[in-house]
Backbone as a printed PyTorch tensor [residue, N CA C, xyz], in Angstrom:
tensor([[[  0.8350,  -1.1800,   0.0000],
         [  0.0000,   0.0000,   0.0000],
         [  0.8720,   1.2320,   0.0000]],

        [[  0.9050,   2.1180,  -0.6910],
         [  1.2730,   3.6330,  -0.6810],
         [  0.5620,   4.2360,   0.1550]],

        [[  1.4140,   5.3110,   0.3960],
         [  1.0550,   6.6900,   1.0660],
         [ -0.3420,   7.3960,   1.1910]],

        [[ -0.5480,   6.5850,  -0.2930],
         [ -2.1090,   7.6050,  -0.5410],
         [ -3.2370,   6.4450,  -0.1720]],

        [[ -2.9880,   5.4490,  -0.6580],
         [ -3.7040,   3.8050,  -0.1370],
         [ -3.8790,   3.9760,   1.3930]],

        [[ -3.2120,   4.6460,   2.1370],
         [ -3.1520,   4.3190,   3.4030],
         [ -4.0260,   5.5240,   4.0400]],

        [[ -3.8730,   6.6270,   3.3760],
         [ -4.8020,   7.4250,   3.6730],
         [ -6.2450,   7.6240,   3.6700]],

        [[ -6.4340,   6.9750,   1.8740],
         [ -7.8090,   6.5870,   1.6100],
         [ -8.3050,   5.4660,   2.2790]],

        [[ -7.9600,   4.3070,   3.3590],
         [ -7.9060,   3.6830,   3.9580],
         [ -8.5590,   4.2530,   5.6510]],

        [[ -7.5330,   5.0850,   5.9710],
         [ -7.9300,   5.7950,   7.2010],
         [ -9.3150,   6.9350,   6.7040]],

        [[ -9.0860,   7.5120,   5.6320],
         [-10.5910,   8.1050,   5.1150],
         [-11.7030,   7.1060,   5.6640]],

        [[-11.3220,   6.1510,   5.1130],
         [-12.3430,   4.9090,   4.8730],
         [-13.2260,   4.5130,   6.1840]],

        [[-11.9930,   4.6130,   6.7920],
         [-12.5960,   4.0330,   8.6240],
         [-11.8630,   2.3420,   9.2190]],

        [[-11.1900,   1.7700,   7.5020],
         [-10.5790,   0.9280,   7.4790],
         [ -9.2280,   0.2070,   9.1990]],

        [[ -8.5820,   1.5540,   8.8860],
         [ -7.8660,   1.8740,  10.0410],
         [ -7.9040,   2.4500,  11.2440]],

        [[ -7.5960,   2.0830,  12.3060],
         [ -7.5700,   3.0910,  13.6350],
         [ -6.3250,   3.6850,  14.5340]],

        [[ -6.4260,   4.7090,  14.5950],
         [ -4.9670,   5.0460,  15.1460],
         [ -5.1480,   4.5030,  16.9980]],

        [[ -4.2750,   4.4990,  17.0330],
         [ -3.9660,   4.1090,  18.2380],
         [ -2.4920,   4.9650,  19.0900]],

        [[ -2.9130,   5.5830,  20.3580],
         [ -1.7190,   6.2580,  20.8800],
         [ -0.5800,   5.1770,  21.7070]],

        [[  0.5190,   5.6440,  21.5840],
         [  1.8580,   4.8550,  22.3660],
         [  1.2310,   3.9740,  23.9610]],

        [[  0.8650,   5.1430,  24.5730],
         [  0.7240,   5.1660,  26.3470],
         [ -0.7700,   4.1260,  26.3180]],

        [[ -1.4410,   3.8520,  25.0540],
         [ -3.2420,   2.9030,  25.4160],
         [ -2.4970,   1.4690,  24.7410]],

        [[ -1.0150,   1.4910,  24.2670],
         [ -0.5500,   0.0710,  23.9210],
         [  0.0650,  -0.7460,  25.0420]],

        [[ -0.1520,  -2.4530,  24.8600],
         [  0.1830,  -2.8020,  26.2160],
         [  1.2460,  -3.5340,  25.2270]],

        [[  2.4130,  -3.8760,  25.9250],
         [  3.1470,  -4.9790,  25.4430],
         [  3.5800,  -5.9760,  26.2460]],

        [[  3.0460,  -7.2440,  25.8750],
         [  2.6120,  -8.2290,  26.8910],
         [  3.8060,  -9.1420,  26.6530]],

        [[  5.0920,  -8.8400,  25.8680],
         [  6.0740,  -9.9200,  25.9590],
         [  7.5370,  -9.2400,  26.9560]],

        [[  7.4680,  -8.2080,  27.4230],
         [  8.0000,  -7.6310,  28.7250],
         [  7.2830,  -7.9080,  29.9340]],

        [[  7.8150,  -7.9580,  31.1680],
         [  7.9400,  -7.8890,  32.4790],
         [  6.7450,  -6.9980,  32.5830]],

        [[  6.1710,  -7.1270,  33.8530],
         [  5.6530,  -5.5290,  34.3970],
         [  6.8420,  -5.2270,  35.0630]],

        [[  6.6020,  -3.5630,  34.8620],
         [  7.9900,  -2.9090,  35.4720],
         [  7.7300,  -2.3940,  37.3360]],

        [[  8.7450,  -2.9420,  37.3710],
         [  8.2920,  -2.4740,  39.4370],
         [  7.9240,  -1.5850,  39.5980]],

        [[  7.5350,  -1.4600,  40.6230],
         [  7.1570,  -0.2020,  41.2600],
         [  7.9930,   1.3200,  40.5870]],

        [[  7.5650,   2.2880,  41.2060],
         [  8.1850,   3.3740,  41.1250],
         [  9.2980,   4.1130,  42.2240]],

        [[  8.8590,   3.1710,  43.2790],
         [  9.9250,   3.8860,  44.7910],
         [ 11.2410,   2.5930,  44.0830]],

        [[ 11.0370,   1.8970,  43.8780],
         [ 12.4280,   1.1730,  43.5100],
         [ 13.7800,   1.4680,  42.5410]],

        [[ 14.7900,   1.7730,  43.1100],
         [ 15.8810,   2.8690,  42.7370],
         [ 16.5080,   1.9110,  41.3580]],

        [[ 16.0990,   0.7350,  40.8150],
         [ 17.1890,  -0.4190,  40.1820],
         [ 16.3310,   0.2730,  39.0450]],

        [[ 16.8180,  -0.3180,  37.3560],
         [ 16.0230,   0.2140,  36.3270],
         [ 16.1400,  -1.3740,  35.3900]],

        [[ 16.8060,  -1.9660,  36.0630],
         [ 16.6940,  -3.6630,  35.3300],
         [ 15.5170,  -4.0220,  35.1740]],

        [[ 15.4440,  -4.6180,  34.3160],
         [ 14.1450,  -5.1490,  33.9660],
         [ 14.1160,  -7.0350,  35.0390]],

        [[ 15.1600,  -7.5060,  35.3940],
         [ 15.1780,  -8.5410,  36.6670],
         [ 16.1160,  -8.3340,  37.1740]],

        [[ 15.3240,  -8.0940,  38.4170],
         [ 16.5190,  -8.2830,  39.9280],
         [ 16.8620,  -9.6070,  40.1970]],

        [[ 17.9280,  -9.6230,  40.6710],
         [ 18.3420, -10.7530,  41.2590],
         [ 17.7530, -10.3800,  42.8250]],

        [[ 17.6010, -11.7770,  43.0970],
         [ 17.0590, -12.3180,  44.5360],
         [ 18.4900, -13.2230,  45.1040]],

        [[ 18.9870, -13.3370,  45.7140],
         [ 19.5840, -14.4830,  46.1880],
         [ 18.7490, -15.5190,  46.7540]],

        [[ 19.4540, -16.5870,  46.6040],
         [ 18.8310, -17.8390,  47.1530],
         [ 18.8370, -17.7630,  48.5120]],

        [[ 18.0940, -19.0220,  48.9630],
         [ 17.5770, -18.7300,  50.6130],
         [ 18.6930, -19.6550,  51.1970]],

        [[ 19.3270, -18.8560,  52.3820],
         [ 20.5650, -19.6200,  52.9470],
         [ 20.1890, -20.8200,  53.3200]],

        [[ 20.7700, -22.3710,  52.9170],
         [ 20.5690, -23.3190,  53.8520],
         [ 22.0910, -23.2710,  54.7270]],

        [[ 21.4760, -23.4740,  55.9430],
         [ 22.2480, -23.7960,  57.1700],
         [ 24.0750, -24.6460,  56.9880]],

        [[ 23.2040, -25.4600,  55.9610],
         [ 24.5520, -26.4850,  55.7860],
         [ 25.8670, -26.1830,  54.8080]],

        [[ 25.0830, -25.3280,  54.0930],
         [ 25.9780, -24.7230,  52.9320],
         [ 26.3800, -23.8870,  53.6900]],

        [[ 26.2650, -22.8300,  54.6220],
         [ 26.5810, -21.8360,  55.2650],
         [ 27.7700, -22.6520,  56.2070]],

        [[ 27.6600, -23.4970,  56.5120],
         [ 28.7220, -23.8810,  57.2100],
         [ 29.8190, -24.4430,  56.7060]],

        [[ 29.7470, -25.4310,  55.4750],
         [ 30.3280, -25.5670,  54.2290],
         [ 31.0720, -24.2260,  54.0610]],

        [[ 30.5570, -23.0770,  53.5280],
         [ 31.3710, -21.7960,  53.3950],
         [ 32.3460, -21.0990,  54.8560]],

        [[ 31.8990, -21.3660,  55.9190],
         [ 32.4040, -20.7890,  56.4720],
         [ 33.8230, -21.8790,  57.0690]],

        [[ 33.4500, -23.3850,  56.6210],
         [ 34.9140, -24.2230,  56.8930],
         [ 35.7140, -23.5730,  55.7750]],

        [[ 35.4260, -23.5580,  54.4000],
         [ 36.1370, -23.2920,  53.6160],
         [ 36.6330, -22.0150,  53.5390]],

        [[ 36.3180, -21.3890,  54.2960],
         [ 36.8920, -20.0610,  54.5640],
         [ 38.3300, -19.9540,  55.6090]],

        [[ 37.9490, -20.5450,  56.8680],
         [ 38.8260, -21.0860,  57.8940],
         [ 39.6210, -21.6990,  56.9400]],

        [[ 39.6560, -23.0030,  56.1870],
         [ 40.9420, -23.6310,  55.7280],
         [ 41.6110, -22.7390,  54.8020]],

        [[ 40.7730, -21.8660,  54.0310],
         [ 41.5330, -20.9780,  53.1280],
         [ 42.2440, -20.0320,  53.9550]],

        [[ 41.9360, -19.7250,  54.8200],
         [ 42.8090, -18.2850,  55.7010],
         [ 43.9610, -19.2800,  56.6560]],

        [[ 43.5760, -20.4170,  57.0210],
         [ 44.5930, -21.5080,  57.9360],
         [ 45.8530, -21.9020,  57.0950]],

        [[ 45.2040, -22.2430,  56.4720],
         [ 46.4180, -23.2110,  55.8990],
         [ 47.0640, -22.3010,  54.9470]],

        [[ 48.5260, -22.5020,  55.1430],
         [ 49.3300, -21.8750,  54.4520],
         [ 49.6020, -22.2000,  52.9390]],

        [[ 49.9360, -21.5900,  51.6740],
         [ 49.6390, -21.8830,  50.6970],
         [ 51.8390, -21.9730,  50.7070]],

        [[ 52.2930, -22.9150,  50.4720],
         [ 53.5040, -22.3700,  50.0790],
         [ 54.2690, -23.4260,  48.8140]],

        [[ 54.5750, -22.8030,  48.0770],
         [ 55.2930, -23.8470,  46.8540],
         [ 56.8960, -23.3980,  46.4260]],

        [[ 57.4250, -24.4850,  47.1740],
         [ 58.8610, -24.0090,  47.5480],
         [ 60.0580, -25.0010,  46.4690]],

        [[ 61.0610, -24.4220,  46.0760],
         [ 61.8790, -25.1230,  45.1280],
         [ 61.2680, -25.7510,  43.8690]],

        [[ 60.8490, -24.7900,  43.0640],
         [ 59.7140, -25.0750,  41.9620],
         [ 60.8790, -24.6800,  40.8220]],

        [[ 60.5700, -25.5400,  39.7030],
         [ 61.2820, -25.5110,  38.6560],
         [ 60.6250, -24.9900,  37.3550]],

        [[ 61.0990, -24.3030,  37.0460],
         [ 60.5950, -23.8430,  35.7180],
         [ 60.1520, -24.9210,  34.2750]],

        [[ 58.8980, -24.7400,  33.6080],
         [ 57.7930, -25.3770,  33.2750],
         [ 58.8760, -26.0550,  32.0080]],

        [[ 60.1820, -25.4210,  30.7790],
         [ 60.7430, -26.0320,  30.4620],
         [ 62.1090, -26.7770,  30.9100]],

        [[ 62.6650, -26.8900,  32.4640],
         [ 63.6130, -27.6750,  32.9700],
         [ 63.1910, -29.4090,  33.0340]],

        [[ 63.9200, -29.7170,  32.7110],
         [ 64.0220, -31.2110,  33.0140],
         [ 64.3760, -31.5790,  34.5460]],

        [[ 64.2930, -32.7980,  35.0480],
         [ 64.6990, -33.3390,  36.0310],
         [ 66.1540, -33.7600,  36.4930]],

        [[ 66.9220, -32.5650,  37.5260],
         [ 67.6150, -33.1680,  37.4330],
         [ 68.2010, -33.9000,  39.0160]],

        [[ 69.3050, -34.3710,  38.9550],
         [ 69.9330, -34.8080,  40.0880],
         [ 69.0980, -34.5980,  41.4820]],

        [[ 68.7440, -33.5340,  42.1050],
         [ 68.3390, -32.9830,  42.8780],
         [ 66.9860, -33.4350,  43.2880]],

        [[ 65.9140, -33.2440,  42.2450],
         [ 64.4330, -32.9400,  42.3780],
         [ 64.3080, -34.4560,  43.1090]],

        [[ 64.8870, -35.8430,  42.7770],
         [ 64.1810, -36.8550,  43.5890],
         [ 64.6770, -36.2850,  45.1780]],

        [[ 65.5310, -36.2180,  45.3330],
         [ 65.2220, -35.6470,  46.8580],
         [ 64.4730, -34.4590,  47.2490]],

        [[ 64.0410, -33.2570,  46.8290],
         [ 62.6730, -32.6120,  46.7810],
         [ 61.6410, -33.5940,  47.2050]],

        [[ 61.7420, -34.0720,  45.5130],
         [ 60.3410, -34.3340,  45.5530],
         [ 59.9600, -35.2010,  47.3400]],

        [[ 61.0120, -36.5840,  47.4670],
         [ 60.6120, -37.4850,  48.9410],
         [ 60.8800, -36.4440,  50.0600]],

        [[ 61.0160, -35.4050,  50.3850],
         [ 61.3880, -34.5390,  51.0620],
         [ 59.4520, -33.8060,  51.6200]],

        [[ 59.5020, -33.6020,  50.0930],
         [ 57.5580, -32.7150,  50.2530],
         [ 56.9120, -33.5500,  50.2540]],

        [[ 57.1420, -34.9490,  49.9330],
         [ 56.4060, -36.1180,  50.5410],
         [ 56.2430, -36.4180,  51.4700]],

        [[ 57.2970, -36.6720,  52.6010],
         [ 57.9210, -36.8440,  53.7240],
         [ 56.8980, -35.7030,  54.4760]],

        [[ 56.9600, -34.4850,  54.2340],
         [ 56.3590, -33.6020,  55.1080],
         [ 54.7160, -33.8800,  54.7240]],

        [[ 54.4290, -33.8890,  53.8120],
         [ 52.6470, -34.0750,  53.0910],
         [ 52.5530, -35.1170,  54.4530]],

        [[ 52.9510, -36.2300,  54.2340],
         [ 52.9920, -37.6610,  54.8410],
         [ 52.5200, -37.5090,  56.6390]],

        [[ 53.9120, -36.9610,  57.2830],
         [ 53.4270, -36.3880,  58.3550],
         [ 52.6590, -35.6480,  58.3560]],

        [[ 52.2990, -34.5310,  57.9410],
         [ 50.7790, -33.5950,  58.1480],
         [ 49.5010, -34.3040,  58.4490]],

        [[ 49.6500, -35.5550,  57.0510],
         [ 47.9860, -36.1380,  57.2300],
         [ 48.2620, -36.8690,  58.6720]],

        [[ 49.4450, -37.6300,  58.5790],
         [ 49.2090, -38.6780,  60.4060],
         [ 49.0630, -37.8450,  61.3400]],

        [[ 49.7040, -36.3810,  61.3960],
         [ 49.0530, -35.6560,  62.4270],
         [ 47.3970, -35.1150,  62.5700]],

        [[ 47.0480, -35.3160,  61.2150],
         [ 45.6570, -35.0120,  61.3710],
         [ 44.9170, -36.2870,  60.9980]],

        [[ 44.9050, -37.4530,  61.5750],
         [ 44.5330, -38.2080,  62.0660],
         [ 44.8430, -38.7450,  63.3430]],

        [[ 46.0300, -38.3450,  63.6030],
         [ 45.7200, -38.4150,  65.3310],
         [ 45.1420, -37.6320,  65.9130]],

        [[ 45.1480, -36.3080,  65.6470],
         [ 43.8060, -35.1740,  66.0360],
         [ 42.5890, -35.9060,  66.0110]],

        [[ 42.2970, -36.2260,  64.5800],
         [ 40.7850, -36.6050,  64.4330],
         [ 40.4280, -37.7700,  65.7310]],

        [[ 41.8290, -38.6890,  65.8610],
         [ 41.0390, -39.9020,  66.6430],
         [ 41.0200, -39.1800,  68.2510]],

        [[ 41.8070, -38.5450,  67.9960],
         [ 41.8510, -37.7710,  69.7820],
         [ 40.6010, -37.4580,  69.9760]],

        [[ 40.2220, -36.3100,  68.6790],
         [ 38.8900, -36.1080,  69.2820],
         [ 37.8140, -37.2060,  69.2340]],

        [[ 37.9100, -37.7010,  68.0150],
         [ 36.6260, -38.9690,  68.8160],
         [ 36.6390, -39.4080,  69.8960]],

        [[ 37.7280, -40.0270,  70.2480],
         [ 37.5570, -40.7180,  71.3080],
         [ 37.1090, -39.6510,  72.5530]],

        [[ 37.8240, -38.2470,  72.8300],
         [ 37.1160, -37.5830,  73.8130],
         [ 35.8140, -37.3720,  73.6790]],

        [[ 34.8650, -37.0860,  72.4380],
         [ 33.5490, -37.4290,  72.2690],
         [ 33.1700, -38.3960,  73.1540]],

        [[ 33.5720, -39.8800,  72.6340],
         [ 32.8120, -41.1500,  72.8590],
         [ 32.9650, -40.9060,  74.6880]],

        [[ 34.2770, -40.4780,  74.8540],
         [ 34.3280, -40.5160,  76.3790],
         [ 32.8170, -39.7570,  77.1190]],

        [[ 32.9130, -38.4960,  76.8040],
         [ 31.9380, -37.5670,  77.3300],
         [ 30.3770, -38.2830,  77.1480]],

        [[ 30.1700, -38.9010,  75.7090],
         [ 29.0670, -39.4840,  75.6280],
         [ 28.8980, -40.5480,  76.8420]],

        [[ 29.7820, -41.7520,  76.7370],
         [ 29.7550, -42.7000,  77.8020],
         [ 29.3240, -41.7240,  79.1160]],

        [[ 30.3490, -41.2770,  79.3750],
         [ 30.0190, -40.3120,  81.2220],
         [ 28.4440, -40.0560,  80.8070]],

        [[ 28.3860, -38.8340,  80.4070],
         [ 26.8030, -38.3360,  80.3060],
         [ 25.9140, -39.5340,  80.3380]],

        [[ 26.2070, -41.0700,  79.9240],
         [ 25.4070, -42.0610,  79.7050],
         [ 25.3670, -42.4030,  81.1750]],

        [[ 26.3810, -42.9020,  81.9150],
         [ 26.6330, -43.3590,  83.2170],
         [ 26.1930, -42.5540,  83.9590]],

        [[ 26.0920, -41.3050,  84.0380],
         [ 25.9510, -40.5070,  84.9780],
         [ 24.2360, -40.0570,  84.9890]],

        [[ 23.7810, -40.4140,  83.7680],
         [ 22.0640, -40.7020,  83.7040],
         [ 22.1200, -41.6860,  84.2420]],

        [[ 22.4810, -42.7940,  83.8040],
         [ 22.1620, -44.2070,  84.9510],
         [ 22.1770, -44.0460,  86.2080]],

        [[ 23.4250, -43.4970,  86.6830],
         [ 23.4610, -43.7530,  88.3930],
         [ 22.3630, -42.2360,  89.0930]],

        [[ 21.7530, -41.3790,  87.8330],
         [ 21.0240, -40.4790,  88.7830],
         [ 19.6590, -41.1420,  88.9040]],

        [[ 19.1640, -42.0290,  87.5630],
         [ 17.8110, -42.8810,  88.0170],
         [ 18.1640, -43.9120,  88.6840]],

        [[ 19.0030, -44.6390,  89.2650],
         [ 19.1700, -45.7500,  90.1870],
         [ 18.9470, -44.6270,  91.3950]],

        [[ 19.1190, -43.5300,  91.4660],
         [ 19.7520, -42.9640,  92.7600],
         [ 18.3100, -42.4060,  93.3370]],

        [[ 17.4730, -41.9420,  92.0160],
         [ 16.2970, -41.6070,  92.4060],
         [ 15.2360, -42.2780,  92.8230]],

        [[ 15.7820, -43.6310,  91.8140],
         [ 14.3570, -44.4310,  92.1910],
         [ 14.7260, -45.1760,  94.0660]],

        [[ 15.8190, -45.7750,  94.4620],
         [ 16.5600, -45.8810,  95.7940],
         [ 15.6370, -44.8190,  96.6460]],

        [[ 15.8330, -43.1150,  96.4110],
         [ 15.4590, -42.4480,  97.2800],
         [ 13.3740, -42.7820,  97.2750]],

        [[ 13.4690, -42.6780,  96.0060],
         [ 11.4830, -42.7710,  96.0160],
         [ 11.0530, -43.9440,  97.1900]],

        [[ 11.9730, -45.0090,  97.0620],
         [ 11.5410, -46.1990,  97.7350],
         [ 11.7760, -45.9680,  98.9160]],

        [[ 12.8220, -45.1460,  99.7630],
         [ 13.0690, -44.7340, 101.1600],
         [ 12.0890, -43.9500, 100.8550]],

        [[ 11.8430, -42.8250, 100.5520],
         [ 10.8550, -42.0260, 100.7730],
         [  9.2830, -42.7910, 100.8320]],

        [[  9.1270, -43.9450, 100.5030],
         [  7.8210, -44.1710, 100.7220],
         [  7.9510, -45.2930, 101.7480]],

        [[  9.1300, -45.6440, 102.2460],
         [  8.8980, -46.7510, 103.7940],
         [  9.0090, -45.5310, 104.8390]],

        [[  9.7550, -44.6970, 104.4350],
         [  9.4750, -43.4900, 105.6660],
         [  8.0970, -43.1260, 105.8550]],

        [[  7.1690, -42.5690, 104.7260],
         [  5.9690, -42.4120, 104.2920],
         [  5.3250, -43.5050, 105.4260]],

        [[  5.2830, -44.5050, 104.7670],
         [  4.5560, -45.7560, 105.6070],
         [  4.7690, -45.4610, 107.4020]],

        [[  5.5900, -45.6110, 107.5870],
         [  6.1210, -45.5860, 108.7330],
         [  5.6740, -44.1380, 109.4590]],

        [[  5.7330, -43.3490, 109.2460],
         [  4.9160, -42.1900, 109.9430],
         [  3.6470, -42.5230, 109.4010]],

        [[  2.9790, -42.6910, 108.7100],
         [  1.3570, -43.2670, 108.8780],
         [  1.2290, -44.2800, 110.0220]],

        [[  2.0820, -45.3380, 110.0860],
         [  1.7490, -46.2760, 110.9080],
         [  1.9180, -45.9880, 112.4880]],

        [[  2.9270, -44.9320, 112.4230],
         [  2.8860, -44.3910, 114.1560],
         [  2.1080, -43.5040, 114.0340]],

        [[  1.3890, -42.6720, 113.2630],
         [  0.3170, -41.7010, 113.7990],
         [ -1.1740, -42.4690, 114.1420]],

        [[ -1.0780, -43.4850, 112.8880],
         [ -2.0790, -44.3960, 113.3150],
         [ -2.1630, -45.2720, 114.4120]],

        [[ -0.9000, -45.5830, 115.1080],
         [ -0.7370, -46.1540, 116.6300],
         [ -0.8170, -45.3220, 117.5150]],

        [[ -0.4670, -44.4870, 117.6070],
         [ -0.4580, -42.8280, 118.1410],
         [ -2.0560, -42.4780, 118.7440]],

        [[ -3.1140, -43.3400, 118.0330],
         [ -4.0140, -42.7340, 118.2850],
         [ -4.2970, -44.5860, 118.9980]],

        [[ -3.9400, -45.0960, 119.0660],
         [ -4.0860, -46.1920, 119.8670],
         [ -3.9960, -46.4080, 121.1390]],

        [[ -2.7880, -45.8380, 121.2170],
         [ -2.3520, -45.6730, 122.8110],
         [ -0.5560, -45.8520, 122.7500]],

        [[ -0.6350, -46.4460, 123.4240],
         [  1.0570, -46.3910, 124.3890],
         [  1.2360, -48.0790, 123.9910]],

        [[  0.5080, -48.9250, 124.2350],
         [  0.6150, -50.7940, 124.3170],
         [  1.1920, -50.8950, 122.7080]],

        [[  0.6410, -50.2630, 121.7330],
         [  1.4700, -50.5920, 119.9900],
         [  2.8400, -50.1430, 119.9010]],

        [[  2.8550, -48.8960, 120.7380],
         [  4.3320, -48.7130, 120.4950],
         [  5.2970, -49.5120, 121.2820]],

        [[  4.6210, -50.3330, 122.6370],
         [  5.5370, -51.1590, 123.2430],
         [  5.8710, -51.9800, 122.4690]],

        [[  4.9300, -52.7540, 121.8910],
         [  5.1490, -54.1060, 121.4260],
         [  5.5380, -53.7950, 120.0100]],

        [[  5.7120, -52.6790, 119.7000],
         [  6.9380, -51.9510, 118.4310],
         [  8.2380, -52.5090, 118.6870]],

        [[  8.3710, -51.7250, 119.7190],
         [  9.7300, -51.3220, 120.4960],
         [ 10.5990, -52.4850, 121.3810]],

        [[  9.1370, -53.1280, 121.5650],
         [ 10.1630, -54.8290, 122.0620],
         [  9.9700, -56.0100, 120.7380]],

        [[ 10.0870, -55.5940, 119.5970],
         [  9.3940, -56.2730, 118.5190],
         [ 10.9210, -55.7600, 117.6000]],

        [[ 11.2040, -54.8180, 117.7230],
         [ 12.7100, -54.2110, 117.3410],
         [ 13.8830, -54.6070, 118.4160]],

        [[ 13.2600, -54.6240, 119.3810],
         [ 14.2630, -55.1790, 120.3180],
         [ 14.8110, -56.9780, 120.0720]],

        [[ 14.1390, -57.4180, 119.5390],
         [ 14.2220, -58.8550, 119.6180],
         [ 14.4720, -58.7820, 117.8350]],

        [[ 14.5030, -57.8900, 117.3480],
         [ 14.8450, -58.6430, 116.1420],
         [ 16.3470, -57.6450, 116.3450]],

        [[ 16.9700, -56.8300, 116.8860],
         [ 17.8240, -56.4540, 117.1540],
         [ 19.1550, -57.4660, 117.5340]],

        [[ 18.6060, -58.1210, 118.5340],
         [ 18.9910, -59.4180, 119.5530],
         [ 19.4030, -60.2270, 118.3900]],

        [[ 18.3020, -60.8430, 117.6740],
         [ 18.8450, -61.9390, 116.4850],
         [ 20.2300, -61.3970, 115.6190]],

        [[ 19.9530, -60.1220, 115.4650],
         [ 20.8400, -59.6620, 114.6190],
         [ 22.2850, -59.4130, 115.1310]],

        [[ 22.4080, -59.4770, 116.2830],
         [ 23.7700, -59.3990, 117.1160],
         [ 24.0610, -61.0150, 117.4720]]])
């Protein structure tokens, strides 16, 4: 269509104009708000911390700042091997070697002080319910036993004799 086609067209009623600001374009985003200072069309969100990764990062942080990075008697990328480097090399072996056995005797040190503390804490629950249930059971022959003298108590004087010579004679056996 030409210039003039397009006119006699809009004459026509064929066509309708349409302004910028009444068009929607539905293959963009809606755009955020207006108080929001960013002009990206997507923000990043970070992900939601899990606990475990967070601790993950923060060992790997400790070993990166701990451990020393050092690369000592290094040979340049076209030298060959000579005389020397086998003793290097069993030398940084030798030390690699000891490092890990020291950090496995750490590691077993600490287990075992674990397992220790676990055991105690285990034993030391045991002997407080042996210790409690012992006292519940004194506490309820004591119990008994002041019921049974208040309840003689109101008897007279003759129950507590024949208490008291009733302990006496089993006293006797017992000597």
């Amino acid at each position: 269509m030409s210039s003039s086609g397009r006119s006699a067209a809009v004459a026509a009623g064929d066509l309708q104009l349409v302004s910028v600001s009444d068009r929607q374009v539905s293959a963009l985003p809606p755009r955020p708000p207006a108080s929001s200072s960013s002009t990206a069309l997507v923000e990043y969100t970070p992900p939601a911390a899990n606990p475990e990764d967070e601790d993950l990062e923060i060992k790997l942080r400790r070993i990166l700042e701990c451990v020393p990075v050092r690369v000592s008697n290094t040979s340049g990328s076209s030298a060959g091997s000579g005389s020397g480097d086998f003793h290097q090399y069993r030398q940084m072996r030798r030390r690699e070697q000891d490092r890990l056995a020291r950090m496995d005797v750490d590691y077993q040190k600490r287990k075992e002080i674990a397992e220790f503390h676990l055991r105690r804490e285990e034993k030391l629950k045991a002997a407080e319910e042996r210790t409690a249930k012992k006292r519940a059971k004194r506490q309820k022959k004591k119990q008994r036993k002041k019921e049974k003298k208040s309840n003689s108590g109101a008897g007279g004087e003759e129950n507590r004799r024949e208490e008291s010579s009733g302990d006496d004679e089993a006293d006797s056996d017992n000597n």
